[in-house]
N, C-alpha and C positions, 0 to 999 in steps of 0.2 A: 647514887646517880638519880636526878630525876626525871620524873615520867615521861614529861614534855621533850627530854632529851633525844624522846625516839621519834621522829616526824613519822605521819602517816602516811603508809606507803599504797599507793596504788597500781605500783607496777607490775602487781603478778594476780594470778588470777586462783580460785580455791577451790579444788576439785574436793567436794566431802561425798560418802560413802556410807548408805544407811541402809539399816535394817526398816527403818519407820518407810512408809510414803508420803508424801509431799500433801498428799491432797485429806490424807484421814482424820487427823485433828490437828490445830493449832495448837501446838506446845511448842517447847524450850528450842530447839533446832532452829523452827521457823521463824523463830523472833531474833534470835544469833544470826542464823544464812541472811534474812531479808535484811538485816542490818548493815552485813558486808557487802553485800548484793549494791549496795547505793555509793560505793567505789571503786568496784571492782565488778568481775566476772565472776559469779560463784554457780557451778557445775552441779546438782544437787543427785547422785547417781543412786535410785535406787538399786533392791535387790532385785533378781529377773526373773520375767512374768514369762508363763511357756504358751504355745501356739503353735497352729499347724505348719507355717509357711519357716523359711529359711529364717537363721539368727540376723536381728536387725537392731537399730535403738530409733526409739521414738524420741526424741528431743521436742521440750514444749517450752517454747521462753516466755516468761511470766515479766512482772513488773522488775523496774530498773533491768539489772544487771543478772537475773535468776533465770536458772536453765533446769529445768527436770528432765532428767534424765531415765527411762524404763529401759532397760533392757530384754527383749523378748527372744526367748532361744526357742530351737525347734523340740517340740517334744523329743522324749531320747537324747538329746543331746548331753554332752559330757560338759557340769558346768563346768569344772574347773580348767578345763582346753579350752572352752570358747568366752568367758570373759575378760581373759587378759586381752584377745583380739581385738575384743569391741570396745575395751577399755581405753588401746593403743587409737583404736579409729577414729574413738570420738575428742583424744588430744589432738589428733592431724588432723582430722577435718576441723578445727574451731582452733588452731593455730595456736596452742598449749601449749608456752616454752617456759616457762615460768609460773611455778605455781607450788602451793601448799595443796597436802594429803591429809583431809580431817577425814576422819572416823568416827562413827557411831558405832561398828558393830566390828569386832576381830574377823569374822566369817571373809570381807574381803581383802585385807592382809595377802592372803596368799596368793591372790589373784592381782594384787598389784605390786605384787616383793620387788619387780624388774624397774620400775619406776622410781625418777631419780628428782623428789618435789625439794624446796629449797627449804622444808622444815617437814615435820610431821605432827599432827596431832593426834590423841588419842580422847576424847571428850568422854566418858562413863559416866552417862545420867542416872544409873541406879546401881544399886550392889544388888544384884538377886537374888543370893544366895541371903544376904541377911533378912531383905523385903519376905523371902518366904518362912525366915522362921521368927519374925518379930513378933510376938504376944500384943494382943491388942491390948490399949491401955486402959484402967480401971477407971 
């Protein structure tokens, strides 16, 4: 089959899920999301920052189609009971009915097992296990 056979789709929107932060360095992520970001809606959620006040998300919409996402829980707080909440908030509130689940880090997996996206990705920009025991080269 060929490539062109698959037209480009714009009608769902791509919630990814990272260990990185949006704002720390420009690599591989930001050049992939910003890419999609200019047909779609792409959700960028990081991992969650803690604070005094009640769990909230901070939504910051950037250029085209990109949304960063912080999630901030209360100090003490149980992550893994309070981000599927915030998780589910910020599909209703931004009217998330279609959509792709990419991953950067396994860590939110468990926090979105209940989610039902119309594909899944799993994206692994490194082996770390080899990265740490690669011999540097002569």
């Amino acid at each position: 089959m060929k490539i062109d056979a698959f037209p480009l789709r714009a009608d769902y929107d791509l919630i990814c899920f990272s260990h990185l932060r949006w704002d720390f360095v420009y690599q591989r992520p930001q050049h992939l999301l910003s890419r999609f970001a200019k047909e779609r809606r792409v959700f960028f959620v990081e991992e969650p920052l803690f604070h005094e006040h009640a769990s909230t998300l901070d939504i910051s919409p950037r250029e085209d189609g990109l949304v960063v996402v912080k999630p901030y829980l209360e100090h003490g707080a149980d992550v893994d009971a309070a981000m599927p909440g915030l998780i589910d908030r910020l599909i209703a509130e931004n009217n998330i009915t279609d959509y792709v689940s990419w991953y950067y880090t396994p860590m939110m997996t468990a926090w979105t097992a209940h989610l039902k996206p119309k594909a899944i990705v799993f994206d692994v920009m490194t082996n770390c296990r080899r990265s740490r025991t690669r011999r540097p080269s002569s």
